[in-house]
C-alpha positions as CSV (number, residue, x, y, z in Angstrom):
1,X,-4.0,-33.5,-8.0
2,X,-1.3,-30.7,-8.2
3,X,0.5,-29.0,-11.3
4,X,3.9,-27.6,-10.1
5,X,6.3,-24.9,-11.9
6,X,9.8,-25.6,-11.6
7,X,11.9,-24.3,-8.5
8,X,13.5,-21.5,-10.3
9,X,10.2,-20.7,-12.6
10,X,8.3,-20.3,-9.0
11,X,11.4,-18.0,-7.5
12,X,10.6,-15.7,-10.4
13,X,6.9,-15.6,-10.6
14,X,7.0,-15.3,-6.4
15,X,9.3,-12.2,-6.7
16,X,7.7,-10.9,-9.7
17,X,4.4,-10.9,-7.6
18,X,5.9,-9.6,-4.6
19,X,7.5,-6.9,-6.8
20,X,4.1,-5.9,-8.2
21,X,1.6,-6.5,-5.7
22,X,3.9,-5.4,-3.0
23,X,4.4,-2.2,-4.0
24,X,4.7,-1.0,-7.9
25,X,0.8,-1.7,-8.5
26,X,-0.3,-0.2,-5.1
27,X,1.1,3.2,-5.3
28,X,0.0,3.2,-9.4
29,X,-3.2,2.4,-8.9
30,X,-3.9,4.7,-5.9
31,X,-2.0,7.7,-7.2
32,X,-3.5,7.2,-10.8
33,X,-6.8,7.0,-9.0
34,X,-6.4,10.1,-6.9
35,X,-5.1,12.2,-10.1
36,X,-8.3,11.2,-11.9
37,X,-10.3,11.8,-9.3
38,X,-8.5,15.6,-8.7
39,X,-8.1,16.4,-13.2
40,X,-12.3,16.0,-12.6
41,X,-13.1,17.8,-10.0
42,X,-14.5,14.3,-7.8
43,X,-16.3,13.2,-10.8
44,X,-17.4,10.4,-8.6
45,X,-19.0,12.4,-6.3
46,X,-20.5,15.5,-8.1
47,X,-22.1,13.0,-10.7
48,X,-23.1,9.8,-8.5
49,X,-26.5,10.6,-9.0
50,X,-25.7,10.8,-12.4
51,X,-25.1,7.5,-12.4
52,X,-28.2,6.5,-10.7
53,X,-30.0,8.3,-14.0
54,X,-28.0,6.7,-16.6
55,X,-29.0,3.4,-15.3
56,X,-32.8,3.8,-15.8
57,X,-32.4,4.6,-19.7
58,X,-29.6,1.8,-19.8
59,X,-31.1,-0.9,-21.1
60,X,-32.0,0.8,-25.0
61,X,-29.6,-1.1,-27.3
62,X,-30.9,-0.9,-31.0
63,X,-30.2,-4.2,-31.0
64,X,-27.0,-4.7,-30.1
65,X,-25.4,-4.7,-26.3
66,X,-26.5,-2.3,-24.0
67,X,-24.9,0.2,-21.9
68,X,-26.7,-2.6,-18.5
69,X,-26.0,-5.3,-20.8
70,X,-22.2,-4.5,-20.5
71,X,-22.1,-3.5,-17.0
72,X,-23.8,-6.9,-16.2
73,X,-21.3,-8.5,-18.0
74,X,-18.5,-6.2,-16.2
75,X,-20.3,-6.8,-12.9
76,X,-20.2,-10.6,-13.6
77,X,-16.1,-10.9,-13.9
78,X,-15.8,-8.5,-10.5
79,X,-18.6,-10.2,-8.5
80,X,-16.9,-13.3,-7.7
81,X,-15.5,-15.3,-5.0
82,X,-12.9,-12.1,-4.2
83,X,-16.3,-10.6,-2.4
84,X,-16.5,-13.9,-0.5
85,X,-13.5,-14.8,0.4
86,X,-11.3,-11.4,-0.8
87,X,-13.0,-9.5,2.4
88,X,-12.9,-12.6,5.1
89,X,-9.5,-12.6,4.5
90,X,-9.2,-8.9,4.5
91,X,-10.6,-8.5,7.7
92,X,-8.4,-11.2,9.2
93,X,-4.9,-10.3,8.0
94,X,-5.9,-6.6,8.1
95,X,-8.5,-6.4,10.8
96,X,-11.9,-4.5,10.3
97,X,-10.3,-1.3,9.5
98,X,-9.2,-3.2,6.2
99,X,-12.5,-2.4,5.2
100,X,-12.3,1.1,5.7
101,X,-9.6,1.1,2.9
102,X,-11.4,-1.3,0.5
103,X,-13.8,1.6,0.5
104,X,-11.4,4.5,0.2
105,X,-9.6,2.1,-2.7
106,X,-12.9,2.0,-4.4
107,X,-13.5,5.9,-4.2
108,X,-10.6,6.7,-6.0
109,X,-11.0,3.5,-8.3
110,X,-14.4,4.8,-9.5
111,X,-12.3,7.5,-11.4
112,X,-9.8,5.3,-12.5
113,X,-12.9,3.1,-14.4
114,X,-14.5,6.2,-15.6
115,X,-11.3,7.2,-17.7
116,X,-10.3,4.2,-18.9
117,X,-13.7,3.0,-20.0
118,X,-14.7,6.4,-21.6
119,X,-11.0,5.6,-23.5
120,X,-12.6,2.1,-24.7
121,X,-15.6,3.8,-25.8
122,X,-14.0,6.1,-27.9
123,X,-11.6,3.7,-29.5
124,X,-13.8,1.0,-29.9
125,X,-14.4,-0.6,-33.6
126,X,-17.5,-1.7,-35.1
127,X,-17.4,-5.5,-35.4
128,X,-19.8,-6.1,-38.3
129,X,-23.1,-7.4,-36.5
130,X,-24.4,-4.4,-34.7
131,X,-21.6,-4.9,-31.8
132,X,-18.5,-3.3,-31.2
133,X,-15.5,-4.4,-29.8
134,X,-12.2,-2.5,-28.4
135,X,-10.7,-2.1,-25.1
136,X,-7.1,-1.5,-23.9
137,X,-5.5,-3.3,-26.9
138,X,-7.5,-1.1,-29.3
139,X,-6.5,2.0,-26.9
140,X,-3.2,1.6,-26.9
141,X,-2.7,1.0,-30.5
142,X,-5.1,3.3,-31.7
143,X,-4.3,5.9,-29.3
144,X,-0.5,5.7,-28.6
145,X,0.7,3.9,-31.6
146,X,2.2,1.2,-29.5
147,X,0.9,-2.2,-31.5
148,X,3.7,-4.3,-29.4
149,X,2.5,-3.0,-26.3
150,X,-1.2,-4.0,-26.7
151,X,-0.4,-7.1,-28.0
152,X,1.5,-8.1,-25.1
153,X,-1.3,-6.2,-22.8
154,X,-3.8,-9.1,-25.1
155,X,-1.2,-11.5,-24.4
156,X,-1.3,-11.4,-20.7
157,X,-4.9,-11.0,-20.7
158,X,-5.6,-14.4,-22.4
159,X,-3.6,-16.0,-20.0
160,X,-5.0,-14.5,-16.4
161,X,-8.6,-13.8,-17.3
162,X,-9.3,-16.2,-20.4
163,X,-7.7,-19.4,-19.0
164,X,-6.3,-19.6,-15.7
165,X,-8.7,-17.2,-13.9
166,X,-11.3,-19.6,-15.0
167,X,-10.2,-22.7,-14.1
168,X,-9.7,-20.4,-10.0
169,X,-13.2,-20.1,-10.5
170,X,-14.4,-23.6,-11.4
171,X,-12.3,-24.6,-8.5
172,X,-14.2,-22.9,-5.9
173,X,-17.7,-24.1,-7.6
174,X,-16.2,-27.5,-7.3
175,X,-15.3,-27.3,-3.2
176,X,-18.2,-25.4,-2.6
177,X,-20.2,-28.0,-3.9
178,X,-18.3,-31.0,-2.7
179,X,-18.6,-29.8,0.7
180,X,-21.9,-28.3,1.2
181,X,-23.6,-31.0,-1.5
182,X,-21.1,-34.1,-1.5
183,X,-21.5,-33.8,-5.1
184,X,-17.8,-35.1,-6.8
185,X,-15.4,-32.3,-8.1
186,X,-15.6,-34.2,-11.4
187,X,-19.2,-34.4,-12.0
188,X,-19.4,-30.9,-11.1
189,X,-16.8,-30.2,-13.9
190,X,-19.1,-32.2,-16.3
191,X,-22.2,-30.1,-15.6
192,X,-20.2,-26.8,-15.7
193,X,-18.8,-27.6,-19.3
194,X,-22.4,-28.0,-20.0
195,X,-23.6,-25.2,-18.7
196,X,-21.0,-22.7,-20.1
197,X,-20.2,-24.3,-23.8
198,X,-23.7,-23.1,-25.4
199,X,-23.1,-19.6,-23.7
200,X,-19.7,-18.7,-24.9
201,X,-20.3,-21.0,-28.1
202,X,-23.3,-18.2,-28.7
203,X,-20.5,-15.0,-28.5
204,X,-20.4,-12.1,-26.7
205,X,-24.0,-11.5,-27.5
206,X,-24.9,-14.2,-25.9
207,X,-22.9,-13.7,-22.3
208,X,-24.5,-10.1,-21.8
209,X,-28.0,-11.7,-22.4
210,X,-27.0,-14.3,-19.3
211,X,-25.1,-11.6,-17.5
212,X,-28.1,-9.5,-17.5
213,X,-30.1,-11.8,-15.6
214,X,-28.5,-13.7,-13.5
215,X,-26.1,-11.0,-12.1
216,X,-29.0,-8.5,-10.9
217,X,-30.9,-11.5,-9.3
218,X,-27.8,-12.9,-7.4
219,X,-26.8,-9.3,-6.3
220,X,-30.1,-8.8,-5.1
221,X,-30.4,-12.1,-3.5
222,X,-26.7,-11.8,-1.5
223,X,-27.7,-8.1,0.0
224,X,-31.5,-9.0,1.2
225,X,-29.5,-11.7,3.1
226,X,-27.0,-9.4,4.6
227,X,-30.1,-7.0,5.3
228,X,-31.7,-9.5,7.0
229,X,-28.3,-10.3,8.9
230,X,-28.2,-6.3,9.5
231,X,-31.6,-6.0,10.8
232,X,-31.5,-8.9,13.1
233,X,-28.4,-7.1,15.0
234,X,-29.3,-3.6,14.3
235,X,-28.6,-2.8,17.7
236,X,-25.1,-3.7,16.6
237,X,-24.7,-1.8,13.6
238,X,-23.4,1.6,15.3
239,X,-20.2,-0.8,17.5
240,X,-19.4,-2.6,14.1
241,X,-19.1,0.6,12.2
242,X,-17.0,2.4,14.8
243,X,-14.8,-1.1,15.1
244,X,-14.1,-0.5,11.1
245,X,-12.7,3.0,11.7
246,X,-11.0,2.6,15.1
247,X,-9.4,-0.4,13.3
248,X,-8.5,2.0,10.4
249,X,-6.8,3.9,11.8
250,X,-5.0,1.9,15.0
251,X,-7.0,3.6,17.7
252,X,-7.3,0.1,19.3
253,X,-4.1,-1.2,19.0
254,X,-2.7,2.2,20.2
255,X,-2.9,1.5,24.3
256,X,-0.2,-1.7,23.0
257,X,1.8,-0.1,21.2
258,X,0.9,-1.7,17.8
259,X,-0.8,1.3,16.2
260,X,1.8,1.8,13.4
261,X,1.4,-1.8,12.3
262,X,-2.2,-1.7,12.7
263,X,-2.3,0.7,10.4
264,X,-0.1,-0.6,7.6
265,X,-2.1,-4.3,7.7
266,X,-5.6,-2.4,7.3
267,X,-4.0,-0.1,4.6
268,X,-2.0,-3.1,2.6
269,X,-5.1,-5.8,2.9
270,X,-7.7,-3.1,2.2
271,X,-6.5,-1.8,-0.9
272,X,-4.8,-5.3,-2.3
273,X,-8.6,-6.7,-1.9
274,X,-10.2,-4.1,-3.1
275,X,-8.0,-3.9,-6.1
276,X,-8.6,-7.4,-6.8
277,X,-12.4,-7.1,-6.0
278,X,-13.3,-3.8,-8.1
279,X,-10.6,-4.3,-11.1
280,X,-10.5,-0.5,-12.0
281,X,-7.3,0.2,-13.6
282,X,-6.8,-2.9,-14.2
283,X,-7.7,-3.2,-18.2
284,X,-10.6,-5.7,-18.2
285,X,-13.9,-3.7,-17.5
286,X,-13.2,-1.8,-20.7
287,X,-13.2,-4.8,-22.8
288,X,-17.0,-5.2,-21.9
289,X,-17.1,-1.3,-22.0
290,X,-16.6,-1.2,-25.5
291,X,-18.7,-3.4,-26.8
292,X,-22.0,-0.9,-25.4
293,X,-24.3,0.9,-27.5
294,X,-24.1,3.8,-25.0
295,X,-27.3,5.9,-24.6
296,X,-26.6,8.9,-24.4
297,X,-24.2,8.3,-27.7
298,X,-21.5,9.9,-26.0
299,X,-18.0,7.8,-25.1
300,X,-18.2,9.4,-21.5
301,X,-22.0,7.6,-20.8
302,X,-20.4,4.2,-20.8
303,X,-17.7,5.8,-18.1
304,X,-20.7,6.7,-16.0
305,X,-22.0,3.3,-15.9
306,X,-18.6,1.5,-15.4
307,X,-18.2,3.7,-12.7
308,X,-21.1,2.9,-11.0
309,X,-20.1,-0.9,-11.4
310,X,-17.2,-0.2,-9.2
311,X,-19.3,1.5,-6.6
312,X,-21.7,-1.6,-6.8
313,X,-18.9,-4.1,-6.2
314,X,-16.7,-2.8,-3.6
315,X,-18.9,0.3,-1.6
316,X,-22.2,-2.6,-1.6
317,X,-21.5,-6.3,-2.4
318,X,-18.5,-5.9,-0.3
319,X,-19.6,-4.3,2.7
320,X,-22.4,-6.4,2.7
321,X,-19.8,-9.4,3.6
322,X,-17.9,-7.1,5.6
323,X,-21.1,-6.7,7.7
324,X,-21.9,-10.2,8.2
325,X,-18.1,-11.3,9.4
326,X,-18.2,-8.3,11.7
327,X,-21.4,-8.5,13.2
328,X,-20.5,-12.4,14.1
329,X,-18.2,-11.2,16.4
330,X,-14.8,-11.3,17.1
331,X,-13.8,-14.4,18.7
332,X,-14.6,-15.6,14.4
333,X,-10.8,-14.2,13.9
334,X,-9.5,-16.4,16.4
335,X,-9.2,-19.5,14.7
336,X,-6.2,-19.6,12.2
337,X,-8.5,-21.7,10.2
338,X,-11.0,-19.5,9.3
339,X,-8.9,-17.3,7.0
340,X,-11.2,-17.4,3.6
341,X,-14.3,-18.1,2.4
342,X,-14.7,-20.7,5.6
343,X,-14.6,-17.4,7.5
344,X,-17.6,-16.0,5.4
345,X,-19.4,-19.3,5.8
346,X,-19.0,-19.8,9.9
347,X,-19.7,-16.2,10.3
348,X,-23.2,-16.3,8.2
349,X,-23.7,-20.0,10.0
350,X,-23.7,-18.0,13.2
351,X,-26.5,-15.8,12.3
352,X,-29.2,-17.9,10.4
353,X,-28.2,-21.2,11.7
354,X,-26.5,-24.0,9.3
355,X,-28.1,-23.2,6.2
356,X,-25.8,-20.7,6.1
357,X,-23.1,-22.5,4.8
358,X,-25.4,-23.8,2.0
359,X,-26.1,-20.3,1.1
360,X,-22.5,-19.2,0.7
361,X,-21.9,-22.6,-1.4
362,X,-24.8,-21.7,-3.9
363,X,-23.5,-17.9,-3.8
364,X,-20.1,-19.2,-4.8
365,X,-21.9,-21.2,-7.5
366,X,-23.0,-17.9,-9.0
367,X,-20.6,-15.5,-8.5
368,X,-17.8,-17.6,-9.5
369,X,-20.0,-19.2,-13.2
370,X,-20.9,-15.6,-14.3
371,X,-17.3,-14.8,-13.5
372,X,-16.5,-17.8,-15.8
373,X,-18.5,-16.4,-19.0
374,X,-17.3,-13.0,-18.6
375,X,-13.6,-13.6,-18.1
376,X,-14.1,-15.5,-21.6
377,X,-15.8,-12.1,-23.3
378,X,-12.7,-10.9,-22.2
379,X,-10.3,-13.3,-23.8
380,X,-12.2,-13.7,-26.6
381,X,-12.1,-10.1,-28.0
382,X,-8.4,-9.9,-27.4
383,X,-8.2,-13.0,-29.6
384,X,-10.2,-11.3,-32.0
385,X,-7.7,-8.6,-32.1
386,X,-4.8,-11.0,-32.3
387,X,-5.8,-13.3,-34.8
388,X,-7.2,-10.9,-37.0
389,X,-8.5,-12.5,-40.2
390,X,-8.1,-16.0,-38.8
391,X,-10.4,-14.9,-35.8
392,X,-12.9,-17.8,-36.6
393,X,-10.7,-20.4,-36.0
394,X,-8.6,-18.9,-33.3
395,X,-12.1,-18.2,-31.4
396,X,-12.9,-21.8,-31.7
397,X,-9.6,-23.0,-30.1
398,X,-10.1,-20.5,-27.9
399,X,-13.6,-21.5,-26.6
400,X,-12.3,-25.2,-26.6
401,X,-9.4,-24.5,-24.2
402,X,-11.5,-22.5,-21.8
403,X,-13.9,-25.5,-21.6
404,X,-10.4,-27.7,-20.6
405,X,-9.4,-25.5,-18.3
406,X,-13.0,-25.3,-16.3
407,X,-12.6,-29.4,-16.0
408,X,-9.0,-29.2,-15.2
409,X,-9.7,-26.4,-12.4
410,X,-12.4,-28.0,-11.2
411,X,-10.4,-31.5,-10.5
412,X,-7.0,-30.2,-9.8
413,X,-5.0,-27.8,-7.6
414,X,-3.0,-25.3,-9.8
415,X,-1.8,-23.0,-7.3
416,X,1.4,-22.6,-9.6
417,X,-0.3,-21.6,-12.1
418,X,-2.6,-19.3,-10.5
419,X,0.5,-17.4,-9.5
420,X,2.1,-17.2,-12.8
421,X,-1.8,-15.7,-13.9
422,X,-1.0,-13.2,-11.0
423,X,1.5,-11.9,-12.5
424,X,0.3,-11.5,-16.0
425,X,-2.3,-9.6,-14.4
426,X,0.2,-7.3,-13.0
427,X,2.0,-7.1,-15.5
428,X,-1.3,-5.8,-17.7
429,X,-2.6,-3.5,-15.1
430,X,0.8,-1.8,-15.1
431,X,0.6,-1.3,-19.3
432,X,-2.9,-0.3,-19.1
433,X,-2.1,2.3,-16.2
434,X,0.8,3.6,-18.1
435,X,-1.5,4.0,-21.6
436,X,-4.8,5.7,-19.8
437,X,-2.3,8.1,-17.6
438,X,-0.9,8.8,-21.7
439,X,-4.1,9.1,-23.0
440,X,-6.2,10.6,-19.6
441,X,-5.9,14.4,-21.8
442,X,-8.6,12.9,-24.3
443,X,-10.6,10.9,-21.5
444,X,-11.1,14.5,-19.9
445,X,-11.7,16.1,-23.2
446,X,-14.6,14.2,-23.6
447,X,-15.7,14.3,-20.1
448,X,-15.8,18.2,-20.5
449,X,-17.5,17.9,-23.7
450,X,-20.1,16.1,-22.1
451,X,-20.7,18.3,-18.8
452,X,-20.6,21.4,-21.5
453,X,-23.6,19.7,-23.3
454,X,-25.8,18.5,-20.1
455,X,-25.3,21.7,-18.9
456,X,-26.4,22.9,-21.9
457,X,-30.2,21.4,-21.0
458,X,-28.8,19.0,-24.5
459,X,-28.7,15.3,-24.4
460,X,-25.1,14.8,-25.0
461,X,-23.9,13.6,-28.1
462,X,-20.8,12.9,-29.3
463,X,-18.7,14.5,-32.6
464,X,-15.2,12.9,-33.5
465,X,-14.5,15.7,-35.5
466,X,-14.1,18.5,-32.7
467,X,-11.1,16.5,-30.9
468,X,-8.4,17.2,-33.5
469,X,-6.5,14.0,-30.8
470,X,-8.9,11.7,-32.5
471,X,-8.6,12.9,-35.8
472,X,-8.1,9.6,-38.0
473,X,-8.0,7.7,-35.2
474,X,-11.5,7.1,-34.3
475,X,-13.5,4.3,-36.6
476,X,-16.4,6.1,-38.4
477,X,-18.0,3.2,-38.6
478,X,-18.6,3.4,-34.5
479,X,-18.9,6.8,-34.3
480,X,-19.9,8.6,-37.6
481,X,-19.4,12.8,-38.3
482,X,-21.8,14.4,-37.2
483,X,-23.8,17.0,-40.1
């Protein structure tokens, strides 16, 4: 089954996309990136061990999320099928040097998720049961004043992430499985309803407590077995990572006379895919962001950790796909077939023989449910903010369409309607770029406030009442005066 938009409605979307994608998103994203990462000195560099640290204490909560608790959930909506099939067909349109920018795309990204989370930190509300909720939405009308602008960033939201995103994920669950497992694309619809009601009918609570073990283990599980794939090719290892940056640069297309189109494929596919894969700057990490009971109590803590979730995705998960296509070979590119996640599959086949393909079908399985859940989280607290007083039932309506949208992905093609969620994606990273550019004077505000205290030998803490900025517009009841 196919769901088609009409003619004109799929001209607009198409050039909408093209519009975005092709060009307005890249150089935003990128140059907001590479400003970040300049206004703080390489923040991602001079504090990745910082990170590292932050992790270890991450998981004290007082009861209510934890800073790991939302990077999980983060983690979950990034690690999907993009680090699957987002690289394979990286590598293929763009060649191995794609990969090269992927990683360059995720340097300057890490910046880009530190400001913009810090921002959800520090606007975030309390939401009455030892949780908090903000993001973008509360951001942009907290910070800039601009209540039409983060309802339409909400708006678009909903739409990519809370419904049609979902339904792209149940999809792939439901070919994976039909192909690896014969198992029908309805059943598997059945059992996924199953599966995810009683999570998101338990609330955001709920989600981080699932996210929190079952993204670790399948992380885990997907790098031992590119390890593995690593170690039994090591001999390899030194060619594949030369082919990556001869490839990033054009150095073997140069002797043909190809080298300036060489270039601009690996530069395009690497940084579309990693923008897709890693999501910095594009407005939906901070939604899980916000909802952290940081330790330190300091909005900037939370920024470290996001940050690290960007790193995680893109510099690891990533290259760990990367690795196995590459080390396969490259007669794998050959075929005009093997452009996606049948790529990943053939090229892991090759290696450990046809389990493989099983593997990368039960992969799929967990990347893309955790993907499911999290996307939700997202939705759901910019219904929250929407709705307001009537929350309660817009939730429930809410939870019911996801739900109808995971059977109806699962079962049907919507490749119409996957495009027109492209573009309300676009269209949100390109508000929430425009607001944390606005508000990036406060993000590195706090940032110094933060570096001043560690330096200090003190644990950082955090005091609304010494940014004049966030005077009034900070809720005391997420971050109190400090005596």
């Amino acid at each position: 089954m196919d769901f088609t938009l009409p003619p004109l409605l799929t001209a607009m979307v198409d050039r909408g996309n093209g519009l975005l994608w092709g060009s307005v998103l890249i150089y935003l994203l990128i140059g907001a990136g590479l400003y970040f990462t300049i206004m703080t000195r390489g923040i991602q560099v001079r504090y990745f061990g910082h990170m590292f640290k932050l992790l270890r204490s991450s998981r004290q909560s007082n009861g209510g999320i934890s800073s790991f608790q939302a990077l999980s959930t983060s983690l979950a909506a990034r690690v999907g099928t993009g680090n699957l099939a987002g690289v394979a067909v990286a590598i293929y349109f763009g060649g191995p040097g794609a990969i090269f920018w992927m990683w360059m795309t995720a340097m300057v990204g890490m910046a880009t998720s530190f400001v913009e989370s810090t921002l959800a930190q520090a606007y975030k509300v309390d939401h009455g049961d030892n949780t908090f909720r903000g993001g973008p939405a509360r951001y942009i009308e907290r910070g800039l004043g601009l209540r039409w602008l983060a309802v339409l960033f909400s708006i678009c939201l909903i739409i990519a992430f809370g419904l049609a995103f979902n339904s792209v994920q149940a999809n792939s669950i439901a070919q994976a499985m039909e192909q690896a497992f014969a198992i029908p694309t309805w059943a598997m619809g059945l059992v996924l309803m199953a599966v995810v009601a009683p999570i998101i009918f338990g609330g955001l609570k709920s989600i981080a407590k699932v996210a929190e073990l079952v993204v670790p283990l399948m992380a885990l599980l997907y790098l031992l077995l590119a390890l593995t794939v690593v170690a039994l090719n090591i001999s390899d290892l030194p060619a594949a990572f030369m082919t990556i940056i001869k490839s990033a640069f054009g150095l073997e297309q140069a002797a043909g006379g190809a080298m300036g189109y060489a270039i601009s494929q690996a530069i395009m596919n690497g940084i579309q895919r990693g923008l897709f894969s890693n999501e910095a700057g594009m407005g939906s990490a901070p939604n899980a962001a916000a909802t952290a009971s940081t330790r330190p109590d300091h909005p900037a803590a939370q920024g470290f950790i996001q940050m690290l979730g960007v790193f995680l995705d893109t510099l690891v998960i990533c290259t760990a796909t990367a690795a196995i296509i590459i080390m396969a070979g490259p007669e794998l590119l050959a075929g005009e077939e093997n452009n996606g996640i049948q790529l990943t599959q053939i090229a892991l086949s090759s290696h450990v023989g046809d389990w493989g393909g099983m593997f990368i079908a039960v992969a799929i399985l967990l990347f893309a449910f955790t993907s499911v859940i999290a996307n939700y989280s997202y939705g759901e607290s910019n219904i929250e903010y929407l709705a307001g007083r009537r929350a309660p039932i817009a939730v429930l309506i809410y939870r019911l369409a996801v739900l109808g949208m995971v059977m109806i992905g699962s079962v049907a093609s919507l490749g119409a309607i996957w495009n027109f969620a492209d573009l309300s994606m676009g269209m949100m990273a390109v508000i929430n770029l425009v607001a944390i550019l606005l508000l990036s004077p406060i993000a590195f505000a706090l940032f110094r406030d933060y570096d001043a205290q560690l330096k200090a030998g003190q644990e950082p803490v955090f005091d609304p009442s010494k940014f004049p900025k966030l005077v009034n517009k900070v809720d005391p009841s997420a971050w109190p005066k400090r005596k």
